[in-house]
C-alpha positions, 0 to 999 in steps of 0.5 A: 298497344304494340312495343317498339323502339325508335332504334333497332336491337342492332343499335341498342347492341352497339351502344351497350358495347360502347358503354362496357367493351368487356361485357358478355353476350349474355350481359348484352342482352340483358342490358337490350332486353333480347335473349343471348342467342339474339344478341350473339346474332347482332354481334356476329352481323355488326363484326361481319358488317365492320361496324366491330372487331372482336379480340379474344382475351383468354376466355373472355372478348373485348369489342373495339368500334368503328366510330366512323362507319356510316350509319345505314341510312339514306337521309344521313350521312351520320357516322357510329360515333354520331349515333352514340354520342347520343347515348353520351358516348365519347372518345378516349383521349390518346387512343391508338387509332381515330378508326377503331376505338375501345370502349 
C-alpha cells in the first residue's frame, strides 16, 4: 500500500517550526521524514509565500510565523494559527505582534 499524509510536507514544516523555532534544516527534516535539501525548499517556499521570516542569529536562523495568513484552501477560510492549533500549538502570551509570532 502507498504512504501518504493527510497533510502536506509544506504543513508538517510548518508545525515543526512551530514547536522549535531554532531547529536546523536538517532537524526539520528529520523531524518530517524528508531529506535537508527538501525541507530548505519548504522553508524557502513558506518565507517567499509569507507564511515565515526567517532572522539570522550568528550562524544559526530563528523562524517567526505568521499566524493569521490564510490557509490555502477553497472550502476554508482557516487561518496558520487555526491549522496548528491542532498540533497543540499555542500563542506566547505578551508577544510583541498578533501578526508574527516566535515559536
Amino acid at each position: 500500500m502507498r504512504e501518504w499524509s493527510l497533510i502536506t510536507n509544506h504543513g508538517l514544516v510548518l508545525a515543526s517550526i512551530s514547536r522549535n523555532p531554532k531547529k536546523t534544516i536538517r532537524e526539520i527534516g528529520d523531524d518530517v521524514g524528508i531529506t535537508e535539501r527538501t525541507a530548505y525548499g519548504i522553508v524557502v517556499d513558506l518565507e517567499k509565500a509569507g507564511y515565515i521570516k526567517k532572522t539570522k542569529n550568528g550562524t544559526r536562523n530563528t523562524y517567526s510565523i505568521y499566524p493569521h495568513m490564510p490557509v490555502v484552501s477553497r472550502l476554508s477560510d482557516a487561518s496558520v494559527g487555526d491549522l496548528l492549533a491542532l498540533f497543540g500549538w499555542q500563542p506566547r502570551q505578551g508577544a510583541k505582534s498578533q501578526k508574527t509570532q516566535e515559536y
